[in-house]
C-alpha positions in Angstrom: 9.6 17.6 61.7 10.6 15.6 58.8 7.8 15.8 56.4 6.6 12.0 54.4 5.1 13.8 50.9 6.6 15.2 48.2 6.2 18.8 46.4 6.2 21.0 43.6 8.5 24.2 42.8 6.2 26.1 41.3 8.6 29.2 41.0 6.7 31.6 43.5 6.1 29.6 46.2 5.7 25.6 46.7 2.9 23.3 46.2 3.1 20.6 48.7 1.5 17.3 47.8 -1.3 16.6 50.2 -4.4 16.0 50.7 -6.7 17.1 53.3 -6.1 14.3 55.4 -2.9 14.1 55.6 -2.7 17.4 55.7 -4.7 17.6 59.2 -2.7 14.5 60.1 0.4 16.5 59.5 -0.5 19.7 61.5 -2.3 17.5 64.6 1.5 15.5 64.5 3.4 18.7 64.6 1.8 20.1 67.7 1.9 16.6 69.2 5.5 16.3 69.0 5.9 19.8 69.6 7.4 21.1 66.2 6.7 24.5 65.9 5.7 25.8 62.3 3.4 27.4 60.2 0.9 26.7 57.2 -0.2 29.0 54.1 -2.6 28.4 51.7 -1.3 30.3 48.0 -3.6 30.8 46.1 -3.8 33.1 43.0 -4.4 36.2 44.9 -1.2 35.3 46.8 0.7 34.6 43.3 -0.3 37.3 42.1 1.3 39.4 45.0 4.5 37.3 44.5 4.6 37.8 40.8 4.1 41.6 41.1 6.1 43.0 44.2 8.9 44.2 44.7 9.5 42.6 48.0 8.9 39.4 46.0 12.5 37.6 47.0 11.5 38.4 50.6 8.0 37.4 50.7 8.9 34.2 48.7 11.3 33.2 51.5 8.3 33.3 54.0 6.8 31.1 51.9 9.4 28.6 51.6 10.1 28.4 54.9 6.6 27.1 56.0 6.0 23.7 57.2 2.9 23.0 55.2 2.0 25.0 51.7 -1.2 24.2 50.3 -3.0 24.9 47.4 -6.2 27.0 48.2 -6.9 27.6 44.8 -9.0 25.6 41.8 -7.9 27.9 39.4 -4.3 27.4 40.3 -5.4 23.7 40.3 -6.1 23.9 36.5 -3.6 25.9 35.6 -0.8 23.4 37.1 -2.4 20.8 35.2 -2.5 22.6 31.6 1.4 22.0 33.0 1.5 18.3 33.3 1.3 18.3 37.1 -1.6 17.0 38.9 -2.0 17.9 43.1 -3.7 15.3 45.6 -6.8 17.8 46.3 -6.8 21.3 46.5 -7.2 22.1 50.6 -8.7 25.7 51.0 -8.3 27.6 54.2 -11.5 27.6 55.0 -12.1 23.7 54.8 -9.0 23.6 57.1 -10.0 25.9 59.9 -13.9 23.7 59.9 -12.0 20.5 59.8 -9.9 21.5 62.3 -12.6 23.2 64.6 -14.8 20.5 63.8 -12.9 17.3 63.9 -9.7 17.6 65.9 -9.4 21.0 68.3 -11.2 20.1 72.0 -10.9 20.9 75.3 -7.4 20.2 75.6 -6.6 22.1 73.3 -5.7 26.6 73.5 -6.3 28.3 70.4 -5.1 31.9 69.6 -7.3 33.8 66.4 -5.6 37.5 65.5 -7.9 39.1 63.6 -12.3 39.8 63.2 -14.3 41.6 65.4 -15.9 40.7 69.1 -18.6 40.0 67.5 -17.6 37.3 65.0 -15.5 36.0 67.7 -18.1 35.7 70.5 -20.1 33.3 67.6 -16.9 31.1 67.3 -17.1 30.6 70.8 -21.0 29.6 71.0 -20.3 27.4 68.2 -17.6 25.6 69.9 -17.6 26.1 73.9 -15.3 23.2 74.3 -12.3 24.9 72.9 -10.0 27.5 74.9 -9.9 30.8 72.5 -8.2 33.7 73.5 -8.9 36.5 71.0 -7.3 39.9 70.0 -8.2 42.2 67.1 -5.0 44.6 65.7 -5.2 48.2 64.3 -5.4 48.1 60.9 -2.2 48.7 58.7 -0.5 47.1 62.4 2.1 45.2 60.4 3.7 48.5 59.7 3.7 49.3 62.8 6.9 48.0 64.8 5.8 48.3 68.0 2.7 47.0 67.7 4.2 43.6 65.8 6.6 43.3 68.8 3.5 43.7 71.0 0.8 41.3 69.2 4.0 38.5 68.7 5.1 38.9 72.7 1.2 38.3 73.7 1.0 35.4 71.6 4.0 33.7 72.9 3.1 34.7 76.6 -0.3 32.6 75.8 1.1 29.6 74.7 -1.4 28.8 72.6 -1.1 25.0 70.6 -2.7 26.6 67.7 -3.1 30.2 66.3 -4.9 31.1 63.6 -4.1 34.4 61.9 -6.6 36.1 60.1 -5.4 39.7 59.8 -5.1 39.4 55.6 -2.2 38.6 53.3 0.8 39.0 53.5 0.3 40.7 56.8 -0.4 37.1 58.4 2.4 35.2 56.4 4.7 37.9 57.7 3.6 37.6 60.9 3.4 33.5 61.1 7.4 33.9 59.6 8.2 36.1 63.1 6.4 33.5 65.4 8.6 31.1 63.2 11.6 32.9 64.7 10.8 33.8 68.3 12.4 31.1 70.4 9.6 31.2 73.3 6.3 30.6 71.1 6.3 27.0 70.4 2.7 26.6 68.9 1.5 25.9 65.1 0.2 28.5 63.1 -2.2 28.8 60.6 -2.7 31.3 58.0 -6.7 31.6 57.1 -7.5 35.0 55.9 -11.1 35.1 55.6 -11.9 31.3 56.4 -12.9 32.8 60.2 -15.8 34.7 58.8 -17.4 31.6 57.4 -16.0 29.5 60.3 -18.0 32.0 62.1 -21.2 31.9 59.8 -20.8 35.4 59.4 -20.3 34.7 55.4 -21.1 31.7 53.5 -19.0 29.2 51.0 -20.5 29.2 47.4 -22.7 25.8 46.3 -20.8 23.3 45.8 -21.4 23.3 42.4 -20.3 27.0 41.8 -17.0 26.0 43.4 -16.2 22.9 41.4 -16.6 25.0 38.1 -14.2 27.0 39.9 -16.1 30.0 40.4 -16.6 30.5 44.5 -14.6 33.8 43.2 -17.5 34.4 41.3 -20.2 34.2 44.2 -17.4 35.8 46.8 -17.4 39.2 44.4 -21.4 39.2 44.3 -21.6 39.2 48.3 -19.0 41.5 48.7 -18.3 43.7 45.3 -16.9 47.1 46.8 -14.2 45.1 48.3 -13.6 41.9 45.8 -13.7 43.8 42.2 -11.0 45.6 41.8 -8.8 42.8 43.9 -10.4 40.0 41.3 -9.9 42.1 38.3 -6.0 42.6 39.4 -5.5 38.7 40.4 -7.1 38.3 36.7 -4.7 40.8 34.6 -1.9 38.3 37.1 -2.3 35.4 35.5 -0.2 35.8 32.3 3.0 36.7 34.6 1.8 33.9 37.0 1.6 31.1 34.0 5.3 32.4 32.8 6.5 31.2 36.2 4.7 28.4 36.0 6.3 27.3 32.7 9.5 28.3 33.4 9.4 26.0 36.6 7.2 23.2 35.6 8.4 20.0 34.1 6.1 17.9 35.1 8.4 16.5 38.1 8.1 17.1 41.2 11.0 17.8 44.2 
């Protein structure tokens, strides 16, 4: 589907130029006219995985190839504009998935979520009994398992699902999303959302607003959660020297 906004090379990945509404526009159109795609969310975690690995040429393909790359991060945000380039609004995963859920999935619609427990899963269905979910958790480490991708990928395009949301982790779900993006008989749009079903699910909460437009919801995410968050913040933060060389090095304050 040919898109009607512009976007920004940012080296690693794109930044597409979109706000939230146009955004949800955008993805509700695709499955409407039945163009298949996917949609990530970079944020500086992801950079920072793009900047570092070794895989980086491939992993940046799976990037470019989505049909919708938003920016799901404030720092990012600021950091583009200490560049000269200013984005429409910064559209997190997690504001996604609710507005989606919220505002535009119902009863005509199948959803697909990879990824989070029975539990969390059962609450997304209380919370929204209208919608048609069909759920299935993976092993852990199953991207590197062949067998198992074949499997999860072949189930997913037997459902037929307008909308899946993956939320088994990056880059496992980008990786994933890429493969759907190539198997001729799933015809759905997916969505890459990470954590975003835990606080769709009310499992986890969003930091105050306030907290998150001093852009520190990294802040209050590493106090609810520091065994798993420190040492993955503290990494993304010794990134963003190498992240802010791509950045100048693609920047000039145009945009493609």
């Amino acid at each position: 589907m040919t898109s009607n906004f512009s976007s920004l090379n940012i080296g690693l990945c794109r930044i597409d130029m979109i706000d939230m509404d146009r955004a949800l526009s955008q993805i509700v159109a695709m499955r409407q006219k039945k163009c298949k795609g996917y949609v990530v969310t970079p944020n500086i975690d992801h950079l920072a995985r793009l900047a570092g690995s070794r895989r980086s040429s491939s992993l940046q393909r799976v990037y470019v190839n989505a049909s919708l790359s938003l920016c799901d991060s404030r720092i990012l945000e600021f950091m583009l504009k200490l560049h000269g380039n200013r984005i429409p609004e910064v559209v997190t995963g997690s504001d996604l998935t609710a507005r989606l859920f919220n505002d535009e999935l119902n009863e005509k619609d199948s959803v697909y979520i990879l990824g989070g427990s029975d539990e969390i899963l059962m609450r997304i269905k209380n919370r929204y009994p209208r919608i048609n979910i069909t759920h299935h958790n993976p092993t852990m480490g199953f991207i590197r398992k062949p067998g198992e991708v074949d499997a999860i990928v072949a189930h997913i395009a037997e459902a037929d699902p307008d909308y899946v949301f993956l939320a088994v982790g990056s880059p496992q779900q980008e990786i994933l999303a890429n493969l759907l993006q190539n198997t001729d008989e799933y015809r759905g749009v997916t969505l890459c959302i990470g954590a975003s079903i835990l606080f769709l699910a009310g499992a986890e909460k969003r930091a105050p607003n306030w907290m998150q437009q001093l852009r520190l919801e990294w802040l209050y995410r590493m106090s609810q959660n520091p065994s798993r968050l420190t040492i993955r913040y503290l990494k993304n933060a010794l990134s963003l020297p190498a992240i802010n060389r791509h950045l100048a090095r693609n920047l000039q304050g145009t945009t493609l």
